[in-house]
Residue frames as qw, qx, qy, qz and C-alpha x, y, z in Angstrom:
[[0.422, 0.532, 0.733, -0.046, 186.53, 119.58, 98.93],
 [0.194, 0.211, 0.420, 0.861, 185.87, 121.12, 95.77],
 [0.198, 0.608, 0.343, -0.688, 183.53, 124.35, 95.83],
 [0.156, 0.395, 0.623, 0.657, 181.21, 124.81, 92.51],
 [0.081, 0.384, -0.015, -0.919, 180.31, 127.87, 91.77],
 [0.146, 0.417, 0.762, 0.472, 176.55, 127.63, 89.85],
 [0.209, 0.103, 0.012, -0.972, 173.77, 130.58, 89.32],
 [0.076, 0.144, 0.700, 0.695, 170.64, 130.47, 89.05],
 [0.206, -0.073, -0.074, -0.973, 166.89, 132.31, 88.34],
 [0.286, 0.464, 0.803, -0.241, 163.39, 132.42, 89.26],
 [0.216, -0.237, -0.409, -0.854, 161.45, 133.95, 86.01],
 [0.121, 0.448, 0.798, -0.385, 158.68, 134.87, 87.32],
 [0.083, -0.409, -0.613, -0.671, 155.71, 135.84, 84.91],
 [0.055, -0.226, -0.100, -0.967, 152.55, 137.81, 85.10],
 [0.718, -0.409, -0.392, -0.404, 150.66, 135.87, 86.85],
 [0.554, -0.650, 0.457, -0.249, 153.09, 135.53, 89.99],
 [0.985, -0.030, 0.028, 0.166, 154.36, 131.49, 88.74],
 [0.375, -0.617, 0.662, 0.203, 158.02, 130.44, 88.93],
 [0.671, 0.553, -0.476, -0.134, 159.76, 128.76, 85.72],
 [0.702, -0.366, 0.611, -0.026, 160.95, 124.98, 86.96],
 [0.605, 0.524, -0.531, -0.278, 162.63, 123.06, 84.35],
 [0.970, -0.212, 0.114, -0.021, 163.11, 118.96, 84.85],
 [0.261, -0.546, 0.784, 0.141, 166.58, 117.48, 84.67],
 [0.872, 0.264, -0.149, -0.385, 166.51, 114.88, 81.52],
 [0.982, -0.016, 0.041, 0.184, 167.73, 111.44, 81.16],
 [0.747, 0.115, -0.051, 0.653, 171.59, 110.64, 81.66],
 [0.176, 0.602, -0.322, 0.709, 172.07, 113.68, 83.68],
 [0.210, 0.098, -0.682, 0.694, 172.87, 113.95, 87.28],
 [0.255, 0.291, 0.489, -0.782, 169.52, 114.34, 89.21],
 [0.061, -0.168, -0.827, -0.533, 167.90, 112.93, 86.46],
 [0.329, -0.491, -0.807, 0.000, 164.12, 113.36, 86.41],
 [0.355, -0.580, -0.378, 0.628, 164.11, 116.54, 89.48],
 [0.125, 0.907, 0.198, 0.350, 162.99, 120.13, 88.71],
 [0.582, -0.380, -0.014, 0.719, 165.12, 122.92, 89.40],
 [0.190, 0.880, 0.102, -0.424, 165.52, 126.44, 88.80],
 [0.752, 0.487, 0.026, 0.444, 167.19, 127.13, 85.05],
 [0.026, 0.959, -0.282, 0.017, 170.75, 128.24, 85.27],
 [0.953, 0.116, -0.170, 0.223, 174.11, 126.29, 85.20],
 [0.692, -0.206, -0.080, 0.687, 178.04, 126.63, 86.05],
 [0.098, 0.964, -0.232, -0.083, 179.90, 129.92, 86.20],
 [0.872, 0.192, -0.112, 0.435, 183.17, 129.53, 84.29],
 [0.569, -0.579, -0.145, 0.566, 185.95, 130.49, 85.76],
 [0.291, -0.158, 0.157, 0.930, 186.86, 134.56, 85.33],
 [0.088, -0.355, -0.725, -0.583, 182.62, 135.05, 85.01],
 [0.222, -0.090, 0.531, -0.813, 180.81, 137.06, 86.78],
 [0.324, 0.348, 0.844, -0.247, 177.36, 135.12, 88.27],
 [0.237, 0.663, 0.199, -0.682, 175.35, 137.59, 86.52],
 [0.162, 0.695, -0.590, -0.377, 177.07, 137.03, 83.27],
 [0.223, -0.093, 0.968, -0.065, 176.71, 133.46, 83.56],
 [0.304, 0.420, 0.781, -0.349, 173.17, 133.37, 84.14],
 [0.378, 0.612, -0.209, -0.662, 172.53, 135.54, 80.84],
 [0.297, 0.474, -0.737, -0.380, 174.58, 133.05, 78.91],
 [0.342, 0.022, 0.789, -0.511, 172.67, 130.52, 80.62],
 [0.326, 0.488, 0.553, -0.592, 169.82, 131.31, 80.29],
 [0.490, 0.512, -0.406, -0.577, 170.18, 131.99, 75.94],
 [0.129, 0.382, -0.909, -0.105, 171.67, 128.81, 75.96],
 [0.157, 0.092, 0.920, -0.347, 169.03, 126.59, 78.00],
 [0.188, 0.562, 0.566, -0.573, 165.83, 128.86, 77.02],
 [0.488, 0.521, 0.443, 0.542, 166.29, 130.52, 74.29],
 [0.238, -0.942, -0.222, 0.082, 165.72, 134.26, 76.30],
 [0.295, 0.535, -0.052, 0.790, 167.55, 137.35, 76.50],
 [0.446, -0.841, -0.292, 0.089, 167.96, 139.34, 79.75],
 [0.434, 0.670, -0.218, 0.561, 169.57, 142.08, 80.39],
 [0.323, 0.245, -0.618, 0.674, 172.05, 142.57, 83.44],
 [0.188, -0.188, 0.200, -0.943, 169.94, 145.26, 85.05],
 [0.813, -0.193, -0.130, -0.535, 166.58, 142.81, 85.32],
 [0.483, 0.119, -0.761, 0.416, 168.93, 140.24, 87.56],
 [0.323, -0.693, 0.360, -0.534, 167.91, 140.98, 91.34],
 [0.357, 0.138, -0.845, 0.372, 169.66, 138.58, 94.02],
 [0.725, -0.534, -0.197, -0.388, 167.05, 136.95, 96.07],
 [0.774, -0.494, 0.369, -0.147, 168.70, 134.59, 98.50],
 [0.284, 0.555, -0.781, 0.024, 171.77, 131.73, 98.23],
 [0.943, -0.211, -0.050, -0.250, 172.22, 127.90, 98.57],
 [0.146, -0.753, 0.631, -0.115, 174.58, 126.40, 100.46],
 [0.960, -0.049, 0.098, -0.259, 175.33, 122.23, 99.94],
 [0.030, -0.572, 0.792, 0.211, 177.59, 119.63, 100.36],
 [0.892, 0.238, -0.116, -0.366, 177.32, 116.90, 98.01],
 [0.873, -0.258, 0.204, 0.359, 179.49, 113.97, 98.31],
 [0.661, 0.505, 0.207, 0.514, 181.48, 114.80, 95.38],
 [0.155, 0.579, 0.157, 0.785, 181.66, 119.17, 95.55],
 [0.045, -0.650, -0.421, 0.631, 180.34, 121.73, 98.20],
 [0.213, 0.587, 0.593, 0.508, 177.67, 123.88, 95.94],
 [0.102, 0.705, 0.349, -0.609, 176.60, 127.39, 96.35],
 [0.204, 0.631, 0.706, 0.251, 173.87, 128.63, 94.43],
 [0.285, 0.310, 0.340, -0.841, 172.98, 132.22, 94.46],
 [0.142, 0.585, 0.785, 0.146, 169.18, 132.48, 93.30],
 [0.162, 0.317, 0.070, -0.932, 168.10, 136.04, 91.69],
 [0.247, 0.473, 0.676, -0.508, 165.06, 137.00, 90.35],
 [0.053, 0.171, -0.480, -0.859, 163.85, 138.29, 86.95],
 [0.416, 0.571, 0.409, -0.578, 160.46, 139.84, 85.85],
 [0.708, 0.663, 0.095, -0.226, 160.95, 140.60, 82.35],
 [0.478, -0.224, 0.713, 0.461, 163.39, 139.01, 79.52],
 [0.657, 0.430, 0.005, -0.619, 162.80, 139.09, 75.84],
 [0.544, 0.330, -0.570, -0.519, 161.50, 136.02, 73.75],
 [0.913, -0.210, -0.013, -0.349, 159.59, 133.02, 74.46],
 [0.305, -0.462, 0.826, -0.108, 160.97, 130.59, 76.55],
 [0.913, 0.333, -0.201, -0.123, 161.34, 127.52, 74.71],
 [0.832, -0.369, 0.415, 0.010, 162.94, 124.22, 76.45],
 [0.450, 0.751, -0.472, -0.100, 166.59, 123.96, 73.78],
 [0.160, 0.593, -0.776, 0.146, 167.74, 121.07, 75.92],
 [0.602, -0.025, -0.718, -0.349, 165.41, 118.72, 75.91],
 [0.069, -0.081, -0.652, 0.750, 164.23, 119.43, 79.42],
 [0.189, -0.631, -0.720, -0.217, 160.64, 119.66, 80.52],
 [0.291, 0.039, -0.336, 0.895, 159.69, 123.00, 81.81],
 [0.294, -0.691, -0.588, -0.299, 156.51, 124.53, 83.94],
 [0.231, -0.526, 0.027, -0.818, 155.08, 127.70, 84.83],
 [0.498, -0.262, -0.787, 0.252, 154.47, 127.07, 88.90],
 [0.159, -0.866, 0.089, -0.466, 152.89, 129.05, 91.43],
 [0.266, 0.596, -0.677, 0.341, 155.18, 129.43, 94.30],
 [0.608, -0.298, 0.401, -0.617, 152.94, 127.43, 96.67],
 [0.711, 0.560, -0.187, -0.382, 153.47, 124.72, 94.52],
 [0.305, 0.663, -0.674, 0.114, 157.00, 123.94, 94.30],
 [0.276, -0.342, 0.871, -0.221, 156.94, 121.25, 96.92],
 [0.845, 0.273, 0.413, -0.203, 154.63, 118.85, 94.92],
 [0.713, 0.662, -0.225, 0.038, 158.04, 118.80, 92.87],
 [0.846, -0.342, 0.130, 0.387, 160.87, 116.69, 93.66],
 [0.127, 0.954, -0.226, 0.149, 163.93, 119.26, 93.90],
 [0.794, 0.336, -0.333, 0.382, 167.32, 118.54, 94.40],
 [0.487, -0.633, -0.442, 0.409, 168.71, 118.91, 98.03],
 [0.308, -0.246, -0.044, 0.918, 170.40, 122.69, 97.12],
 [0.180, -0.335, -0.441, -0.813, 166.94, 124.16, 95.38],
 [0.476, -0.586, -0.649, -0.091, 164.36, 122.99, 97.66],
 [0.368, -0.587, -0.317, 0.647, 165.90, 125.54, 100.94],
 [0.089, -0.174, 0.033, 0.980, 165.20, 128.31, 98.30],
 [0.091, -0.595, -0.643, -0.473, 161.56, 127.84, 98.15],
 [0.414, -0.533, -0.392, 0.626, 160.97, 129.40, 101.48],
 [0.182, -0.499, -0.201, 0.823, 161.84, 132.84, 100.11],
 [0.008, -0.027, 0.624, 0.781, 160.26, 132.73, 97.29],
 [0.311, -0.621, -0.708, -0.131, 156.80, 132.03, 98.88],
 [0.124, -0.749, -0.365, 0.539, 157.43, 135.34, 100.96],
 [0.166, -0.199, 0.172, 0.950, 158.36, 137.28, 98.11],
 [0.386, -0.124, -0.620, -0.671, 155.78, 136.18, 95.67],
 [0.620, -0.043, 0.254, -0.741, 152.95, 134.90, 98.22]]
């Protein structure tokens, strides 16, 4: 079985919410919220990814150093076996602003389950409700 290698972040603003972003039409998981971040290409480090990511999807800027690794998802989908790490980031500069025609909301982390999540996001709400309360 293929293994996919994907990355991705919880922004979490000044008020303690979590950035969810929807999956639009005529993609996989159409419709489902999920943390922003996408593939690592091969010879990328995760970190590295999730920058380029994250310009690409958001419009934001983050440097390396404001990354911190929270926790990892582990899933097998028919198709792939997924793992996910999930890190953490406090500050980034310039307004996030949805570039791929994705819906995207500011959550608190208590929250998250009144949002249908794809089966490899949902087992990282958990630690995000103990970090952030």
């Amino acid at each position: 079985m293929k293994l996919l290698l994907v990355v991705a972040v919880a922004l979490i603003d000044v008020d303690g919410r979590v950035l969810i972003a929807q999956r639009p039409p005529g993609k996989a998981l159409e419709g489902l919220w999920e943390f922003p971040g996408g593939k690592v290409h091969d010879g990328e480090r995760p970190e590295i990814a999730l920058i380029r990511e994250l310009h690409e999807e958001l419009g934001i800027s983050v440097e390396e150093a404001c990354l911190a690794p929270l926790t990892f998802a582990s899933h097998a989908y028919p198709e792939f076996h997924l793992l996910m790490p999930l890190y953490i980031c406090r500050r980034w500069n310039g307004f996030v602003t949805a570039r791929e025609n994705q819906a995207l909301k500011w959550v608190f982390p208590r929250d998250l389950r009144a949002y249908p999540m794809p089966p490899a996001d949902a087992p990282l709400i958990p630690a995000l409700r103990d970090l952030l309360g």
